[in-house]
N, C-alpha and C positions, 0 to 999 in steps of 0.2 A: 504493500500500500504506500508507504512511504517515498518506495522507490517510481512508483507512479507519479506520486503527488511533485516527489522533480523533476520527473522528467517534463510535466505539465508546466511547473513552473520555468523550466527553461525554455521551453518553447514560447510561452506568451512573453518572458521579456526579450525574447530575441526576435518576437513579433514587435513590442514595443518602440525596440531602438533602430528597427529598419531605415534606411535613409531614404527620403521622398522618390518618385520617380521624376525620373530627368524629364525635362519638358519634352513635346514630341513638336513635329513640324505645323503649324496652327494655332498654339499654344502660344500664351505669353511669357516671353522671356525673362526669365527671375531677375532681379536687380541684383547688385553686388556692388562694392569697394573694395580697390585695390591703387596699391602703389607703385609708382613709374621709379626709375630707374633714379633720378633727381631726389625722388621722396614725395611728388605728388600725389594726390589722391584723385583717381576716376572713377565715378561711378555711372553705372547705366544710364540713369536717369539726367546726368548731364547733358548725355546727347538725343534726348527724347526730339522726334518730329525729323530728326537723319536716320538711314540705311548704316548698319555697325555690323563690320565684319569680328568675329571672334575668330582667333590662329590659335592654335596651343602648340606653343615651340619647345624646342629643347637642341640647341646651338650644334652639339656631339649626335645626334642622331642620326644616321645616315641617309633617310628618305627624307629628312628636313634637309639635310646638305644637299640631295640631289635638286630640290627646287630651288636653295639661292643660288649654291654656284654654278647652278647654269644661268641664273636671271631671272629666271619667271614667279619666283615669289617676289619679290622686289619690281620687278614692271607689270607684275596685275596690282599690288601694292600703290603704284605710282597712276595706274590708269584708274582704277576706285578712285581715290584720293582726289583726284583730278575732279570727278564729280560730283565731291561731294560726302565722299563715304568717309566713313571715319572708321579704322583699321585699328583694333587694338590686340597685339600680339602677347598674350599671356604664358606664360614658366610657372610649371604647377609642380617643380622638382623639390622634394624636399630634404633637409640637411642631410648632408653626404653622398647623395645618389647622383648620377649621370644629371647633368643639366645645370647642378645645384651652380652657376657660375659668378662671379661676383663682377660687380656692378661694370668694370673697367674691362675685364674679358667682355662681357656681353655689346659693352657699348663699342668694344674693337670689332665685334661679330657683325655688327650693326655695321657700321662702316664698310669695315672691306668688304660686304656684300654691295653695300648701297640701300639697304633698303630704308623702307620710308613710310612703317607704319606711325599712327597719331600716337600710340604710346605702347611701351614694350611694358608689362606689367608682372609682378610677383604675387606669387599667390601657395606664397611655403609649405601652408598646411593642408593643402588641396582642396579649399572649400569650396572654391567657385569649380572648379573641375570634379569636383562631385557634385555639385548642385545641377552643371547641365550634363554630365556624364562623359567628361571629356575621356577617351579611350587611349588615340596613340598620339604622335607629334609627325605628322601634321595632323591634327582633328579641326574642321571649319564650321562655324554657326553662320549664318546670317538673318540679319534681325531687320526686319521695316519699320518704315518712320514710325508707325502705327503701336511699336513695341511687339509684334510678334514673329516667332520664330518660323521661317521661310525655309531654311535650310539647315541640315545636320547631316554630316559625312566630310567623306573625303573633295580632298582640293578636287582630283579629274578622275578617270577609268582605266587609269592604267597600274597598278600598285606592285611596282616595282623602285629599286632604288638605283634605275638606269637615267640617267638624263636622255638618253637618246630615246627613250619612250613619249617626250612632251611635245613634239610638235603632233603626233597622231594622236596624242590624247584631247578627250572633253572636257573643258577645265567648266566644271559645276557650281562652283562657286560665280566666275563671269555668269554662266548661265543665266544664273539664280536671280542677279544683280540684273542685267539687261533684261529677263521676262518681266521680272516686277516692277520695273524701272517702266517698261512700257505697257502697263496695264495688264499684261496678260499674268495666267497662271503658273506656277514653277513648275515644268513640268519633273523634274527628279527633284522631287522635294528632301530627298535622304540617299544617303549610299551607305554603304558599310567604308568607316572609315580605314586607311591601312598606315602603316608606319611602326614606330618603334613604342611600348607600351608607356604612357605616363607615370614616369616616375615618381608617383607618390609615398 
């Protein structure tokens, strides 16, 4: 009996302390704060009424390597931005794991790539990457002015860690951006994201 009665009781508080389920594509995108590389603070709601891309990077991952140093994270980066989008590149590495880099590596990362999101941000204890269920690095959100979530997957369809896979590939993210941009419906609203696991 008794051995029942824990096992019962394990089960409901591990009912209890479940964490929410991540938002799905339709859904309103949970708010958050976080800090920028300077020590700023952004939250969601700052850029209410603009289009907000979410990246979850990790500098050392080899499928994030393969989109900047060929370019193409950094010039969809620069083409967004251009109109408007506001690009926030999130590190949800936490102390001592792959990713975990400090402020002058990440900001050398930045550089020698070129890239040119509104703000690279930390997020140490993985709350915001378990709040939307960020998977690997690259994992992409996209969010409408509206506050809801449009997009959840992968950057395109090719999930490998070749660069010479990106000009054949469908970058989903532009997609996502230019269908909603013009009125119409996202037509892949989700992929299965690929990349290297977040290191939380």
């Amino acid at each position: 009996m008794k051995t029942r009665l824990a096992l019962i009781f394990a089960l409901l508080s591990a009912t209890a302390f479940t964490a929410p389920a991540a938002p799905q594509p339709g859904d309103a995108a949970p708010d958050f704060s976080l800090t920028d590389l300077q020590g700023q603070k952004h939250s969601l709601t700052d850029y209410k009424g603009k289009y907000v891309v979410l990246e979850w990077n990790n500098p050392g991952c080899p499928f994030v390597r393969k989109h900047y140093d060929s370019g193409n994270m950094p010039k969809l980066q620069q083409e967004e931005r251009a109109k408007g989008v506001v690009w926030l590149t999130i590190n949800s590495a936490s102390a001592g794991r792959q990713g975990d880099e400090g402020s002058g590596d990440i900001e050398k990362f930045l550089s020698d790539e070129h890239a040119d999101p509104t703000a690279y941000l930390r997020d140490p204890d993985g709350t915001v990457g378990h709040l939307y269920g960020a998977r690997t690095t690259p994992h992409m959100f996209v969010i409408s002015p509206d506050g809801k979530l449009i997009y959840d997957g992968a950057i395109d369809n090719r999930p490998t860690p070749d660069p010479a896979d990106i000009p054949g590939a469908t970058n989903y993210v532009r997609a996502a951006l230019d269908e909603s941009m013009a009125g119409k419906p996202v037509a892949v609203a989700s992929s299965r994201p690929y990349g290297c696991s977040v290191k939380y």
